[in-house]
N, C-alpha and C positions, 0 to 999 in steps of 0.2 A: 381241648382234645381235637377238634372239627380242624382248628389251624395248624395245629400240627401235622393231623393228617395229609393236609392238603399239602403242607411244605414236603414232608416226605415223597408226597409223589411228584413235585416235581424236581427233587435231586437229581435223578435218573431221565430226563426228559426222552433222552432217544428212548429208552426202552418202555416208557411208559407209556409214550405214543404208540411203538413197535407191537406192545401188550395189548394197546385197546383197539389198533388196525385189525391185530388176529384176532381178536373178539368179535369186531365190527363185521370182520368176511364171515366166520363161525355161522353167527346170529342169524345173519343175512342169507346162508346158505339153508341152516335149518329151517328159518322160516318161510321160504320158497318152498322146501322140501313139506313142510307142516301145511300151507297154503294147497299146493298139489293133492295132499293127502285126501284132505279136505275134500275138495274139489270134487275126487272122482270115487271118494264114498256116502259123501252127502248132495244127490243131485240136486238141480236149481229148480226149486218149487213155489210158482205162482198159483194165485187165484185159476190161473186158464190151464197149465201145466196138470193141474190136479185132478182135470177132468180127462185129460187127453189120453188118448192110446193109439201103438202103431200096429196097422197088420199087415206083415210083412212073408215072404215065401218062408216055410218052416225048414227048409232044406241050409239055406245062405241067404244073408240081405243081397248076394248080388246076384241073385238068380230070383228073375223079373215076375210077376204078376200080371194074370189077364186082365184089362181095363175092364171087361165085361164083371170082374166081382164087385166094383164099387157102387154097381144098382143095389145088390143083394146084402153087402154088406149097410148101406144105408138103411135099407130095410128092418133091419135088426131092433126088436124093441131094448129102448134105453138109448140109442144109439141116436143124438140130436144132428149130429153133420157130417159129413165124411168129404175127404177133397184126395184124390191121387196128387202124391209129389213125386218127384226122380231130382236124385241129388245128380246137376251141371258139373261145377268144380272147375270151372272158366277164371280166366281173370280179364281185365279191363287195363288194355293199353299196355303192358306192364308185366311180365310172369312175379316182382314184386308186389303189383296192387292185386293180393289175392283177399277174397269176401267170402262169403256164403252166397251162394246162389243156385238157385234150381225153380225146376219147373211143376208149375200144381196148377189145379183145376182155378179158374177163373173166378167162376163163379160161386166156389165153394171154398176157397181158402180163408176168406175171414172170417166164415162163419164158425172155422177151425178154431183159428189162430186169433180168440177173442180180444188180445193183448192191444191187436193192432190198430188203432184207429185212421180210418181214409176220408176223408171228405166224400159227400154225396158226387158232386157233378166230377172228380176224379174215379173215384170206382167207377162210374156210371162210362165215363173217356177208357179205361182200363178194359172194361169187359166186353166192348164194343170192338175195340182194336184188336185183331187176331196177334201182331206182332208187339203187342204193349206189354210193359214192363212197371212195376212200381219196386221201389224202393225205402230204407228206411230214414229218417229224417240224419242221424249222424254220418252214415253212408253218402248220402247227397252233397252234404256239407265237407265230406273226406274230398272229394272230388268236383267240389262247386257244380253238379251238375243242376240245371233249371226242368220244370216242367214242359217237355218238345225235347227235349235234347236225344242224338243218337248216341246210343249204346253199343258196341260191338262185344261181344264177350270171345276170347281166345283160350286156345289151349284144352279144351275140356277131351278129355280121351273117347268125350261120342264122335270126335270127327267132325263136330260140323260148327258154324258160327254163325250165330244168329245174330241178326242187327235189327238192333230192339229200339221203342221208339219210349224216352220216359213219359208214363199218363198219370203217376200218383206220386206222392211222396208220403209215407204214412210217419204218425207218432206213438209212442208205447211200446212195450214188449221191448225185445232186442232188435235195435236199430240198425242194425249193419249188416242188412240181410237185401236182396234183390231177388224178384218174384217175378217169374214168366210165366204164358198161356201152356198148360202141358198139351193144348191141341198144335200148336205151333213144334214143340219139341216132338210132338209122334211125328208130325210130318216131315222135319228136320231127318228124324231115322228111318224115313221111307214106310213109316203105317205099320210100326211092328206093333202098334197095342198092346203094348205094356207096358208098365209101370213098377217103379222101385217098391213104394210099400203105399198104403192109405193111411192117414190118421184122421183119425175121428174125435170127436168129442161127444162124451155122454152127460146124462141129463142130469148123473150125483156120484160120488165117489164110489157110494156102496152098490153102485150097477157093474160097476168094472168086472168083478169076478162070473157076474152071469154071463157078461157082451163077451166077456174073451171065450168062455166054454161056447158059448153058442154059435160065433162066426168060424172057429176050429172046428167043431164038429159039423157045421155048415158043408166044409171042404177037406172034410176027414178021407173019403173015398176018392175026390178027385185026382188024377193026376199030379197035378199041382195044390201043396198043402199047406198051411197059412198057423201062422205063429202070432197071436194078439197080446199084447202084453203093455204096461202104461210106459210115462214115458220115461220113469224112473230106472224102472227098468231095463228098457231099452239103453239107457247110455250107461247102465252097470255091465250090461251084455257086449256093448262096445269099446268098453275100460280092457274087459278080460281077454280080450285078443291080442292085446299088448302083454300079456302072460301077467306073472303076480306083481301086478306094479306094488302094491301093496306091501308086499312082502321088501320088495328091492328099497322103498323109498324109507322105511324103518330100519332096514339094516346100514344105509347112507346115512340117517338120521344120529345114529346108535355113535356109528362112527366120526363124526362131525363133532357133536358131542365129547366122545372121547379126545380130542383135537385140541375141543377151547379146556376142557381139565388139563391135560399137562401142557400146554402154553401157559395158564396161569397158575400153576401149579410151579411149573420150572421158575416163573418171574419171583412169585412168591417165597422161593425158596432161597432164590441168589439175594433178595432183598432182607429177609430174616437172618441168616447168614453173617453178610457184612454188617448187620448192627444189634448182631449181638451182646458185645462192651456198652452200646450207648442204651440197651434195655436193663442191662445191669447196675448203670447210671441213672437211668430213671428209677430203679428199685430203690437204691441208696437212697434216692434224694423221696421217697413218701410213695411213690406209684404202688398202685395195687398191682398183682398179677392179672387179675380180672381186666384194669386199663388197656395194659401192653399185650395181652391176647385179643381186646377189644379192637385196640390202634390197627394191629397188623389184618385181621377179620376185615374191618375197614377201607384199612387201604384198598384187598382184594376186591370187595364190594363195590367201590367206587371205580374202581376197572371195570368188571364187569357190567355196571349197569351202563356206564361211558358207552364203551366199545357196542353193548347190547342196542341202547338207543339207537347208533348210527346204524347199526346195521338193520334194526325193524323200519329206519325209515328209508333205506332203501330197499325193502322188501316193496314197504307198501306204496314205493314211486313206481315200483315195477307190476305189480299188480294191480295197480288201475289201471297200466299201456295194456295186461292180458286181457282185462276185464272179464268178458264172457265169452267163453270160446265155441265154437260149433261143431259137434263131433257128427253133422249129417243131417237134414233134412232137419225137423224139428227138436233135435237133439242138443242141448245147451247143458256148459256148466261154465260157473261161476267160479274166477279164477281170482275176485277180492279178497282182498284181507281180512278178517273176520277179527272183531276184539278177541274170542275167544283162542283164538293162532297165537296173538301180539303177549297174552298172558303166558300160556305156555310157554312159549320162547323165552320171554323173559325171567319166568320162574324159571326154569332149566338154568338158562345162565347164572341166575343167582344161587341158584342151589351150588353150580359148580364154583363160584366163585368162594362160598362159605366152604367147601371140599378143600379146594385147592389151599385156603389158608390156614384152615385147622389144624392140621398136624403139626406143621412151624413154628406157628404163631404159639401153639400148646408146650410147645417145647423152648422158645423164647421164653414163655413165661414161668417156665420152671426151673430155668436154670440156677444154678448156685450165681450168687452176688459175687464170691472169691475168685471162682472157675472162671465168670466171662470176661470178667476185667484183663483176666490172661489170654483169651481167646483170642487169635489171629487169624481164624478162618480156614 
């Protein structure tokens, strides 16, 4: 049965190539589509991420923070470090060579950003230097730059360019990040003191809910009033500004979906079709019904999973190019392929592939032995 299978599909070569390419783009579509999902409902949670939270102005992220709250906010019991960042959004050489890059406290940012690891006598060259810059080790390597090397960052909508001198190259965490003095950036904007948001890190998960009531209520009366929340949340808060992706990326999904069904649905149909005389030949000749609904089920099968493979593996060539993306300041999500995505997709497909040949195939197999031998099509 298996070599038969296989001969029948390649009777038809154009189209059964035709069939697994529209499969192949389907899959491929859906599981980007599924990957994204993914991405910006399940944010990217490490050992350091766990602990982390942002306190940002309660009004808009883009409406600035007095530097003077990051004494008060450190203060905060539970609260292990606190480092002011301000998202840059600069690129290097390039308006294509764009990174992450922004400006934080010096001497407070790894104690944040536990992920990262720097060499002693490099931090030590970093914190020294008013205009020093470190960077992440895959970063470095994007751009062969060396420890000394000058940096210039362009483009950044503060107006100004700093030229940075590199003093670190760090390892861990998300690599493709570049870190400047935020005292070098106040001075850049002429000593406005302030700053985009603080993140801090506390001392265990279950202090989160007290730190956040306690630095909101801190600056509940001030003029300016401060939104503390983790960092989960923070890039669920930054997804929703893009309105219901959510909602759009299910109904594209739905659709997509509906796409590889009657692609293999139509193939499966024009193929059951024309051999319905040689199923009625195979009845004659001893075939069960069960075979020749098995054969055509089959063949569907072998399309879909065909076309399905090609298409998950250009899913997941593509999303190791997105890998982690940065939606701001400490804000990451993880744009890998998840086995959990590659099953999905793949079941889907196969689900539709067993859809699309069952009704044919059910009907090939039941046809009268007299009636098909007469059938012309």
């Amino acid at each position: 049965m298996w070599r038969l299978l296989f001969k029948n599909l390649y009777r038809k070569k154009r189209r059964t190539f035709l069939t697994c390419a529209s499969v192949a783009v389907s899959v491929f579509l859906l599981s980007m589509l599924a990957i994204v999902f993914v991405a910006m409902t399940s944010p990217l949670q490490t050992a350091g991420s766990r602990l982390r939270m942002m306190v940002h102005n309660a009004t808009a992220l883009n409406i600035l923070l007095p530097i003077s709250y990051g004494q008060r906010i450190a203060s905060v019991p539970g609260v292990v470090a606190s480092t002011p960042t301000s998202w840059f959004g600069a690129y290097y050489r390039d308006p294509a060579n764009t990174f992450a890059n922004f400006a934080a406290g010096a001497d407070t940012f790894f104690d944040v950003y536990t992920e990262a690891k720097l060499p002693a006598d490099q931090m030590q060259s970093f914190k020294e230097d008013p205009a020093g810059a470190v960077a992440g080790r895959r970063l470095a390597e994007r751009y062969d730059w060396k420890i000394g090397d000058r940096i210039t960052l362009l483009g950044s909508f503060y107006g100004f360019e700093p030229d940075l001198t590199l003093r670190g190259i760090y390892s861990g965490g998300d690599e493709n990040m570049l870190v400047f003095h935020w005292k070098y950036f106040n001075e850049g904007l002429g000593r406005t003191n302030e700053v985009e948001a603080f993140w801090i890190r506390v001392d265990r998960p279950q202090s989160m809910p007290q730190v956040s009531r306690t630095i909101d209520s801190m600056f509940r009366n001030n003029p300016v009033q401060t939104q503390t929340e983790t960092e989960a949340a923070a890039l669920m808060r930054t997804v929703s500004w893009l309105g219901n992706v959510r909602a759009l990326i299910l109904l594209i999904g739905s659709v997509v979906c509906f796409a590889i069904l009657m692609i293999v649905a139509n193939t499966m149909t024009l193929s059951v079709s024309e051999r319905i005389p040689e199923a009625a030949v195979m009845r004659s000749l001893g075939f069960r019904r069960s075979q020749i609904i098995g054969l055509f089920v089959g063949e569907s099968l072998a399309l879909t999973v065909a076309g399905g493979l090609v298409g998950l593996l250009g899913a997941k060539l593509l999303s190791l190019a997105f890998g982690k993306m940065n939606f701001g300041g400490l804000i990451w999500a993880d744009f890998g392929m998840k086995p959990a995505t590659a099953l999905v997709s793949m079941g889907l497909a196969l689900l539709i592939g067993l859809l699309a040949a069952a009704l044919p195939a059910y009907r090939a197999g039941r046809v009268n032995i007299a009636e098909a031998l007469r059938y012309t099509g």
